[in-house]
N, C-alpha and C positions, 0 to 999 in steps of 0.2 A: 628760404621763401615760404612764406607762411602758405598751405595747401586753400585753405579757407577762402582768401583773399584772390586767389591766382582761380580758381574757378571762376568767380565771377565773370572773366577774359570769355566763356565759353559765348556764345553767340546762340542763337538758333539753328545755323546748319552744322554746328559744333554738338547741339543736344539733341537734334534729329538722329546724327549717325550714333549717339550712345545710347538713347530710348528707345531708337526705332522709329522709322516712319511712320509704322502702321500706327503704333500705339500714341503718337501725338496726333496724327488724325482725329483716331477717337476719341480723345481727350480733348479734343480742338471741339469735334462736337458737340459735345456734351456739355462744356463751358467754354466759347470762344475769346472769352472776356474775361475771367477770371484767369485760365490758364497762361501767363504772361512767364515771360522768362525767370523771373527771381522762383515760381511755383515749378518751372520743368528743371533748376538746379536743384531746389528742396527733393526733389521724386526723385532724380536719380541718386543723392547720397543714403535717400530712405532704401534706395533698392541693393545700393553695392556702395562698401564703406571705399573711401579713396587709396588705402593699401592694395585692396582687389582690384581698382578701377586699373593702377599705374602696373600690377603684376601684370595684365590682360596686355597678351602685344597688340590688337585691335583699339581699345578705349587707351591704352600707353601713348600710339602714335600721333592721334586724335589730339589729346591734353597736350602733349609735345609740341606740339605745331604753335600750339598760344603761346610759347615762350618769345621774347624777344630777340634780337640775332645774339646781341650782349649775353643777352641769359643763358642762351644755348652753347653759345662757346664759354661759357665760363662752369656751364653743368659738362659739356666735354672732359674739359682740361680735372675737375674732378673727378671724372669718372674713367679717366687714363685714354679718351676716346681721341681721333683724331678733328682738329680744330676748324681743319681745312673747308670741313662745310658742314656745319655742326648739325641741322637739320637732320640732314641725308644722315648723318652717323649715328643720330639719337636713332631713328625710325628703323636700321638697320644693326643696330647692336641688340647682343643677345644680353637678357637681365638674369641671370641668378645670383641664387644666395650671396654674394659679398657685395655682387653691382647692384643689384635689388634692393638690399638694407641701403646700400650710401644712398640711393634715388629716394627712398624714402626718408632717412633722414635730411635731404637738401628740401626736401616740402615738410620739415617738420613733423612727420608722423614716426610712429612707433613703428617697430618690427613685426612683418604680418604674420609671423610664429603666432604671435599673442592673439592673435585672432583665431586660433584653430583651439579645442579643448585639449589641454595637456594630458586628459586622460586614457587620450584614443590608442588602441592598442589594433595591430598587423592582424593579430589571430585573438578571437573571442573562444574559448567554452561556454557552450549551450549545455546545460544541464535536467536533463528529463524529469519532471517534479511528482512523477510515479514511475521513475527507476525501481529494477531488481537488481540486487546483488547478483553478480556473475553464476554462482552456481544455482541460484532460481532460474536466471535468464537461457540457459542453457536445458532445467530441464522443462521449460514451457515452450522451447521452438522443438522441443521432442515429442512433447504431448498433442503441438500441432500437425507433426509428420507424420505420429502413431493414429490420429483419428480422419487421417484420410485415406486408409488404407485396412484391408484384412476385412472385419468385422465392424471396425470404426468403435472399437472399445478400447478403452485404455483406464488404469485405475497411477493413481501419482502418488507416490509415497514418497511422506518427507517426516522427519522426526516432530514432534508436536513443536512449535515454538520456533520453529524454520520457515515460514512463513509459508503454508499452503496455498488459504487464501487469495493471498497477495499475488501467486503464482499465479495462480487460476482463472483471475480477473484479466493477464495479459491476455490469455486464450481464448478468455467469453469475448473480447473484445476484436481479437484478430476474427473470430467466429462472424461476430456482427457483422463485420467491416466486409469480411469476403461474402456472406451473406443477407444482402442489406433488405431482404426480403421477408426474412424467417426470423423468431425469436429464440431465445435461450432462456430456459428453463431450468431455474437452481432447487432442489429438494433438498431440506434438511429437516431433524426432526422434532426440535425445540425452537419453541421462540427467541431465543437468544441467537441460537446458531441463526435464525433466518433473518433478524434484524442486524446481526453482523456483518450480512452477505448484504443484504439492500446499501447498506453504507457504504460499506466498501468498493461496490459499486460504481455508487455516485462520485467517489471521490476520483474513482478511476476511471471512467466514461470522461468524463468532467476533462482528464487530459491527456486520455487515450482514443477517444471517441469524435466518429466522423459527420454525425448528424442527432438531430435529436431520438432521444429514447426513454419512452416512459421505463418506470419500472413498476411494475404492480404486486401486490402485497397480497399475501393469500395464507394467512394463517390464525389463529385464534379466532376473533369476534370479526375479522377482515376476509369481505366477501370479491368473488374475481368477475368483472362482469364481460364474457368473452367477446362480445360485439364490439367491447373498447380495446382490446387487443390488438395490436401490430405487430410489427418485428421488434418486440419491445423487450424487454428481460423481466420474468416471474417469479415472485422467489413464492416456492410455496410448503406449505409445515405438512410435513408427510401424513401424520392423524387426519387432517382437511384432505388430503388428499385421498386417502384411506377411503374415505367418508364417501367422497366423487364418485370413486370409480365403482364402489359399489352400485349407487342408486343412479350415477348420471354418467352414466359409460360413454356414449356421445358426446357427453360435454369434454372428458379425457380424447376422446380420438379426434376431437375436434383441433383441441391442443398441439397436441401430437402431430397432425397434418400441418400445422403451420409453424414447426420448431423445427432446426438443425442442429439441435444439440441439449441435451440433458446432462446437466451437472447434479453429482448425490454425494453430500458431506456426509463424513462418517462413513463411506462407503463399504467399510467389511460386514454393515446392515442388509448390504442389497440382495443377499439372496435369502432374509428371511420371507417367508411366505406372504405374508403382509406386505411389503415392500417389492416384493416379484414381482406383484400381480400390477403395481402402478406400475415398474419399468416395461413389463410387459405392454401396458397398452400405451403407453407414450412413444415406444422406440421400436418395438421389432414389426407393426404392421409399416413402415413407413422405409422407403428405400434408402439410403443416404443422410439419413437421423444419425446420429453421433451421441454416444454416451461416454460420458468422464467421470469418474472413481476419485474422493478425495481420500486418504488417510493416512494416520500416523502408524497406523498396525496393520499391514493388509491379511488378515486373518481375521477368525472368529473364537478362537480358543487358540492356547497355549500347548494340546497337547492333543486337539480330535484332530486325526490330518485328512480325516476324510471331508469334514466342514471344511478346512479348508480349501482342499482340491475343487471343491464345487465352487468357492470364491473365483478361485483363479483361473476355472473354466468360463464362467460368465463374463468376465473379460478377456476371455482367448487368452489369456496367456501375457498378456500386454502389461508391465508395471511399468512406469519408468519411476527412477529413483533420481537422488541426488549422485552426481558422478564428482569425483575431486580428484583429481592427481597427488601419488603420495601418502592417499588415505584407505585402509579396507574398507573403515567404518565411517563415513561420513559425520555422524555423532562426533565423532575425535574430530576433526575439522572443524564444526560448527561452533565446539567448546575452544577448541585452539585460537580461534579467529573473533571470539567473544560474542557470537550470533547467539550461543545458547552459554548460561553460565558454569563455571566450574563448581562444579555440585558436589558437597559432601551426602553420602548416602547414609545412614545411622537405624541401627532396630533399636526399637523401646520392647526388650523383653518385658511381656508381664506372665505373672500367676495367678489369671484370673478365678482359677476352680471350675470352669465350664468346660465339658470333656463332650466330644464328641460321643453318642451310645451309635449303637448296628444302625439302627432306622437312620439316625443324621447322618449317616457313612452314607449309606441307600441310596438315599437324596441328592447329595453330594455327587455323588459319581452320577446318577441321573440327569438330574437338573444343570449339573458344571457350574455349581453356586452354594455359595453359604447358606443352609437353611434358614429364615427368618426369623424362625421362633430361636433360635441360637443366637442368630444378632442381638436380637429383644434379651437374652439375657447377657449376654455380653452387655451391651449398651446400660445394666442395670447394679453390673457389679462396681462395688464403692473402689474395691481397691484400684480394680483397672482405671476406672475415673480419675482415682486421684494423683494415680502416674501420671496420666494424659493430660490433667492438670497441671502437676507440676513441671512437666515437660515444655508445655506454652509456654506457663510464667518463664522459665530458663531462656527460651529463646526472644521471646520479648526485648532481654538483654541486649539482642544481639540483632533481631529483624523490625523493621518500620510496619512490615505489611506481612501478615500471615494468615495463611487461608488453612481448615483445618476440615478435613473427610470424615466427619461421623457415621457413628453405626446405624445407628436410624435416628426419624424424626424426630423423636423425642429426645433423643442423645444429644440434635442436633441445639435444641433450645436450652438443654438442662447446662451444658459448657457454656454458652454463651451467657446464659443469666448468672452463674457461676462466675464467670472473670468481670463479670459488670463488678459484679458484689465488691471484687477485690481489688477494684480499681480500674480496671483494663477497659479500654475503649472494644466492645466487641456486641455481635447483631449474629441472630441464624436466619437463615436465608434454606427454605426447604418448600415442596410441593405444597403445602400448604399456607405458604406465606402467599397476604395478598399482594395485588400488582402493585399495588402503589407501596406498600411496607419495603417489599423485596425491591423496588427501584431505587429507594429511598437508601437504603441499605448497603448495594451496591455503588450508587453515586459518591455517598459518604466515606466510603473506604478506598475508592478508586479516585480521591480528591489528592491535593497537594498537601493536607496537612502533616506537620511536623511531628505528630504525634505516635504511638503505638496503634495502629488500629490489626485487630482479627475477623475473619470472618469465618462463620462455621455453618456448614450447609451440609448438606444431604441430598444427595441424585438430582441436584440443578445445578453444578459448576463443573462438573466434569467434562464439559464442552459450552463452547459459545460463549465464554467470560475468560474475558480480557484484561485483566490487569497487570501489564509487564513489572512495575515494582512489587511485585509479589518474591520475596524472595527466600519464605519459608512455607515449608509446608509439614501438617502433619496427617498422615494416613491412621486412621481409627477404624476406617470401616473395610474387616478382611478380607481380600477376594480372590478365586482363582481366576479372572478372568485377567490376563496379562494385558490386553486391551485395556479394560478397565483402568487397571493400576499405571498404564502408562500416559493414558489420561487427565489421570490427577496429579500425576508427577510434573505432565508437562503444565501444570498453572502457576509452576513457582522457577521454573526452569530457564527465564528468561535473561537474555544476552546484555552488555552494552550496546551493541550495535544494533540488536533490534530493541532498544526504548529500555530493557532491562536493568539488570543486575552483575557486577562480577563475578559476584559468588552468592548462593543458593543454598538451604541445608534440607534437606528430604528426612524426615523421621516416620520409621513407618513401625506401628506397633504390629508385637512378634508374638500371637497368643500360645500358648501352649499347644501343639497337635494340630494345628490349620496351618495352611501351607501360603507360603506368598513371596513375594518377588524381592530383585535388591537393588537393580541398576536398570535406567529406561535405555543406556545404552545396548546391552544385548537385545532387547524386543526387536530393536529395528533390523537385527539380523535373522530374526528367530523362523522367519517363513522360507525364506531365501530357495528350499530345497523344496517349498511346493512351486513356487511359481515359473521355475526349471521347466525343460522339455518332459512330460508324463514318460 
């Protein structure tokens, strides 16, 4: 029996009980004239296809009833039902799956399977679209527990290229969230570092975040205007801030009274004197103010352990690191699991002829740094040069993307115009490059092209630049600061699994008499016995 045709049979109190009373009322209203029978069939198969109507035991018994006596004992006797009073046995039989299909196929219709999407699944995963890998997510509910207790300092140590940031952003967010009052305050001390932190930010508010949040910009030519401030997120460029607290000390305690939390990238800076004196007036007049420590080193030299002890006192004592089961050194993990790449470490011995005299010894041991004027001649001798040259070209062979640490500014531009010469796609990027060259620079290098690109810089890439296909690096310019050197290591250092690289080749030139490092995996062990019980 055609389903089509056998509707028609429905009457007006047949479409009353499938529409509803009330609803043909209102529709009686509204058009008493138009609303005629052939319009109240069209509205109910617009509202439920006729597989749904005859599944429903309510609208089933209803359509039932229109059958003829003949028709109904003859949908009995196919349906195995008894004959005896076919009516009564339609309206009281149960319909599933095998009676259900034959009913439907006796009105010509398909199988109401086909009406449901084939692709509905019992169990769905939901997938967080600013997830942490497990051993971040672990030590970010640690950095939560550690700054609501003690002192409310904590400093978070993770190898460069392990995602800090990333961590950090769950925290300023759980901060917000529990705080919906107060804002968080990020300090860093580059422009780079500070427009890394703004973005990353946003992308993490964005689906982390419970309500809106400005975020305000306070660095270079970017002024902070505090009347428009709320519980909003600041990122501000430490010099600007420097700048504040001297001549608008009010305007910092102003800050300070309406933040529950200071984040400081780079944080083994925080107890320079400069830097003190901002922590001090944002955090310690204010009861339940919260400061958080980012870094990959948490020290300040490699070898004063009194600097350091002052580090690890200004955070009580608080690090948390990365914890892994199975591993001493979490570095072995990161590299095991591909978060950070397997890294060949390689010295470029040179003979430059530049010998340290007593006075650059003097220095040295004073300062905890290469004298300048020794760079300046380092950076001028031909031979050195022309290793460090030939060194690039080599690895070109072998990397798409190479970033290279010059000894100074001028070393910075002399190599770069250098591999232009000889073909090589390469730009220096230094303190004196302007905004638009150096962005210019940066964009072009950190693009998808298929091509060789270098970049060579000087005291601007050591932090705050990002380029995970970076997967060579070579170190030019010497330093005793193991901070330092594990800085520039971690810009080529990068993983498959965070956006990286599988493998990495680190080349760090090995001057005659100056001293320097081999592997960024020791660094991250190297404090371990300050940040100990005193």
């Amino acid at each position: 029996m055609n389903f089509a045709q056998f509707i028609t049979r429905a009457d007006a109190q047949v479409l009353q009980e499938l529409l509803g009373a009330r609803a043909l009322r209102l529709l009686r209203a509204l058009d008493f004239n138009g609303f005629n029978l052939i319009r109240q069939r069209e509205l109910l198969l617009q509202q439920a296809k006729p597989q749904t109507l005859l599944a429903n035991a309510t609208s089933r018994r209803a359509l039932l009833d229109l059958l003829r006596p003949a028709e109904a004992e003859q949908l009995c006797r196919v349906l195995g039902l008894d004959t005896t009073s076919p009516h009564q046995a339609l309206a009281t039989a149960s319909f599933r799956s095998t009676r259900l299909e034959t009913l439907l196929s006796y009105f010509e219709l398909s199988p109401l399977i086909e009406e449901h999407p084939s692709d509905v699944e019992a169990r769905t995963v939901v997938r967080p679209a600013h997830a942490l890998f497990s051993h971040q997510e672990r030590a970010a509910r640690q950095c939560v527990t550690a700054l609501h207790r003690g002192n409310r300092r904590v400093l978070l140590h993770m190898p460069t290229g392990a995602g800090k940031t990333r961590t950090a952003m769950h925290v300023i967010a759980e901060q917000l969230r529990s705080h919906p009052t107060k804002a968080v305050i990020w300090l860093a001390h580059s422009e780079e570092l500070c427009e890394q932190a703004a973005s990353e930010f946003e992308r993490a508010w964005a689906n982390l975040g419970s309500r809106d949040v400005t975020i305000h910009r306070f660095w270079g030519g970017l002024e902070l205007k505090p009347d428009q401030v709320g519980a909003d997120f600041i990122v501000a460029g430490l010099p600007k801030m420097n700048a504040v607290v001297r001549s608008r000390l009010a305007l910092i305690g102003g800050l300070g009274a309406r933040t529950s939390l200071v984040v400081m990238d780079e944080a083994h800076q925080a107890v320079a004197p400069t830097y003190q004196l901002i922590l001090d007036a944002l955090v310690v007049p204010f009861q339940g103010s919260a400061l958080l420590g980012l870094s990959a080193t948490p020290g300040r030299t490699w070898n004063d352990v009194g600097a350091d002890e002052t580090l690890a006192r200004f955070f009580g004592r608080q690090k948390i690191g990365l914890e892994v089961d199975g591993y001493d050194n979490p570095v072995d993990f990161l590299v095991a699991e591909g978060y950070l790449a397997q890294t060949l470490f390689r010295p470029l011995f040179v003979n430059s002829g530049v010998e340290l005299g007593v006075e650059d010894k003097r220095r040295l041991e004073s300062d905890m740094e290469i004298p300048a004027d020794v760079l300046e001649r380092l950076a001028e001798d031909e031979i050195r040069n022309l290793a460090i040259l030939t060194e690039i070209e080599q690895l070109a062979h072998r990397h798409k993307r190479i970033i290279v640490f010059a000894t100074t500014v001028e070393h910075s531009d002399l190599l770069a115009y250098t591999l232009r010469a000889r073909g090589l796609w390469a730009r220096s990027v230094t303190g004196t490059s302007g905004y638009a060259d150096r962005h210019t620079a940066l964009r072009d290098y950190k693009s998808d092209a298929n091509d060789v690109r270098i970049i060579c810089n000087f005291g601007v890439l050591t932090t705050g630049f990002d380029a995970p296909k970076t997967s060579a690096a070579v170190i030019a310019r010497p330093t005793i600061s193991l901070v330092l050197y594990s800085q520039m290591v971690g810009r080529a250092i990068r993983g498959v699994r965070a956006g990286g690289n599988p493998g990495a080749e680190i080349v760090t030139v090995v001057d005659r008499g100056l001293p320097g490092f081999g592997a960024v995996g020791d660094a991250f062990l190297n404090w371990e016995d300050v940040w100990g019980e005193p």
